[in-house]
N, C-alpha and C positions, 0 to 999 in steps of 0.2 A: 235343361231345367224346365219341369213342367211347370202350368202355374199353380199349381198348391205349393211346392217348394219356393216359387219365387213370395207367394204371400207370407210364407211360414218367413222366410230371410229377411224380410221387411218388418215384419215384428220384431225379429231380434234386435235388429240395425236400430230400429226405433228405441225400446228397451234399454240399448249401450247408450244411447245418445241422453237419456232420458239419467241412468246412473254417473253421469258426470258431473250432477248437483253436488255442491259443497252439504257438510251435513250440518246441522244444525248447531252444532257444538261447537263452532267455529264461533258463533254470537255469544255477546257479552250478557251479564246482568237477568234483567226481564226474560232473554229470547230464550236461555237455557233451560233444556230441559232435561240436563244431563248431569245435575249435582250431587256428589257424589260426598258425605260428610265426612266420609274415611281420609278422605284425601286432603283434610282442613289441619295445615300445619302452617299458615302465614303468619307474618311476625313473628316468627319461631328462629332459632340460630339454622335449624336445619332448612330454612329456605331460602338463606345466599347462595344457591346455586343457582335458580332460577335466572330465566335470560333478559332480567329488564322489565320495562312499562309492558310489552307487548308478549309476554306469557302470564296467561290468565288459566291457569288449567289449574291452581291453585284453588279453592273453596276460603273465603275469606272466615277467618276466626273473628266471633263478636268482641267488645267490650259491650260489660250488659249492668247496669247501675240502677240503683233503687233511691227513689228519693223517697219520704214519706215525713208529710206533713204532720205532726200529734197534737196543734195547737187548734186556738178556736178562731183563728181570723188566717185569710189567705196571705198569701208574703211571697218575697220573690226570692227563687232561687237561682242558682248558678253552678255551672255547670263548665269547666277548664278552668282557663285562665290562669297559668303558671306565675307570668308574672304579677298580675295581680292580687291574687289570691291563696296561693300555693302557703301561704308563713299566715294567714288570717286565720281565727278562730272559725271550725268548721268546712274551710277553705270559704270564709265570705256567706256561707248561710247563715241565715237565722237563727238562732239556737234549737227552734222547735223542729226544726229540719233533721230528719237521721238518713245518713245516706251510704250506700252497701253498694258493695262491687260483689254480686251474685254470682262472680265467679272464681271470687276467691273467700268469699262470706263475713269481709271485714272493710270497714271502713278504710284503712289502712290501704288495701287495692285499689279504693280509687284515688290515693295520696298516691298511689305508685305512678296510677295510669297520667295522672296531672302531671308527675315530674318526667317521666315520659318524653310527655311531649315538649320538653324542655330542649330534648337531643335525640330528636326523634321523631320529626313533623310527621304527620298522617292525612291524607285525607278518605273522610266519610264518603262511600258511597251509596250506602242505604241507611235504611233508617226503620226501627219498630218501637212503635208508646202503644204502652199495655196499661187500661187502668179498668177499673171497675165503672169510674166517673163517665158520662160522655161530656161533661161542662169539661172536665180537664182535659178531654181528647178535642178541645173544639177553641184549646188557648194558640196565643198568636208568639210562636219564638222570636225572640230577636239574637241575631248571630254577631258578634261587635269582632271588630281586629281592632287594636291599638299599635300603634308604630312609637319609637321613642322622642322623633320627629315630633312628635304633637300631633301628628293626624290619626284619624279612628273614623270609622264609617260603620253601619248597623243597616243589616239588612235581615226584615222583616220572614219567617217561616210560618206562615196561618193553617195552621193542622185543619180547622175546619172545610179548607178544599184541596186539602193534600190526601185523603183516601184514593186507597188503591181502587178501583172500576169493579176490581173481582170477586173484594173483599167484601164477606158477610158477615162477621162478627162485630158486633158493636165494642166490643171491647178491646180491639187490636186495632192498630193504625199501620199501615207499612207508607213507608218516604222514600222516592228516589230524589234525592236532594246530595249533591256533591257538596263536601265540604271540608274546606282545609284547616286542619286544625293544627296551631305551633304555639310558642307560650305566648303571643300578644290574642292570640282567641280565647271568648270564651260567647258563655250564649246564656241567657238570663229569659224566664219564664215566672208567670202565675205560676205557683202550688197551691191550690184551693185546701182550705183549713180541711184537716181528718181524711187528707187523702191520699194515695200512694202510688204512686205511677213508676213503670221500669221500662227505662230508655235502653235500649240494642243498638249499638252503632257497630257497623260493619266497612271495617278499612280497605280501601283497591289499591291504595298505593300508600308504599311506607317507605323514609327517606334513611338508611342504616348507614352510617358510617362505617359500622361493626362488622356487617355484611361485606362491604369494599375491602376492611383488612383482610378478610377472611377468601380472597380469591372470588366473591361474586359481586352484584350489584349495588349500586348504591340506593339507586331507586327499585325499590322489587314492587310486584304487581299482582294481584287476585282478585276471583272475580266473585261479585256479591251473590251471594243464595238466590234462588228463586223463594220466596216467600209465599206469595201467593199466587191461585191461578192454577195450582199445581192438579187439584182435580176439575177441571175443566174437561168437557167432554173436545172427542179428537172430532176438527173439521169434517166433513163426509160430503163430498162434491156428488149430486148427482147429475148424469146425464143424459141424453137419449140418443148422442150422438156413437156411430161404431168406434169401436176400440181402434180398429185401424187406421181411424181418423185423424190419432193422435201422432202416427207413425209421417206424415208428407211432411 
């Protein structure tokens, strides 16, 4: 073997060594960059077949809610809370409060999604607030669990430093904030008077008993959209060092 062929062998070797990276699609959430909408059938009967927490190949399906304020003073609304709430006028808002499950165009939808989570715990992986406002993109959640024990604890969601890094629009919010939602959750915010905001919550894991009769899991698994970021230009390493360099 002369040396041009032992150089040319040497690149390839290098090359081979080089295609043994995992590909990107193995990462969860943020890192993907491989979402695919067609493929968005989670929480659906057709995805007990899936293999558990750790198949995410799934595209997570939203629940997407509309709250809108018509009154002239800010009030607080709320947002779950099965047990609490679930038999209240409104489900516990305010009266001036109208609130729409955008994906089904009736308040009624998110009477479903509340009972839901009755028998059907979820948790949030992502998160998008859509409003016109930025005083209402810059309000502070509170997330509450109540037990029947008497104990409840509340922890604090402050959207004003929860923006994405990537995001440019002043009008959109993305959250990667985890969050488990069952009937002692629920999560209480400002609604600024004359305003309208539509919360996206996107589930990674949903607890189906219904799945389990049905020959799959009990806990199934999906993985939340890329949101943003998505046009972001691709990295571009330069260097001056030879290509063969990269082969020792």
């Amino acid at each position: 073997m002369n040396s041009i062929e032992k150089e040319l062998h040497g690149y390839i070797n290098g090359t081979e060594r080089m295609s043994g990276f995992d590909s990107y699609d193995s990462y969860e959430g943020d890192m993907s960059y491989f979402d695919d909408d067609d493929q968005s059938y989670f929480d659906g009967d057709d995805f007990s077949y899936a293999a558990g927490p750790g198949a995410r190949s799934m595209v997570s399906d939203p629940y997407v809610i509309q709250y809108e304020n018509t009154g002239l003073v800010n009030v607080t609304a709320i947002l779950f809370g099965y047990n609490d709430y679930f038999n209240q006028p409104n489900f516990g808002n305010p009266g001036a409060v109208t609130i729409t499950n955008l994906q089904t165009g009736t308040i009624a939808g998110y009477g479903r999604m509340i009972a839901q989570s009755n028998n059907k715990a979820f948790k949030i992986g992502k998160w998008r607030f859509q409003s016109t406002s930025a005083a209402q993109l810059s309000q502070t959640l509170q997330i509450n669990h109540v037990d029947a024990n008497g104990k409840q604890y509340s922890t604090p969601l402050n959207l004003s430093i929860a923006r994405d890094a990537y995001q440019q629009q002043n009008d959109i919010l993305d959250v990667a904030k985890p969050v488990t939602v069952d009937a002692n959750t629920y999560i209480t915010y400002t609604l600024l008077a004359g305003v309208t905001i539509v919360i996206s919550m996107f589930p990674v894991e949903v607890m189906s008993p219904k799945a389990k009769l049905n020959g799959g899991n009990q806990l199934n698994a999906a993985r939340a959209p890329r949101l943003s970021g998505k046009n972001v230009a691709p990295v571009i390493i330069q260097t001056s060092q030879a290509v063969k360099g990269i082969t020792g």
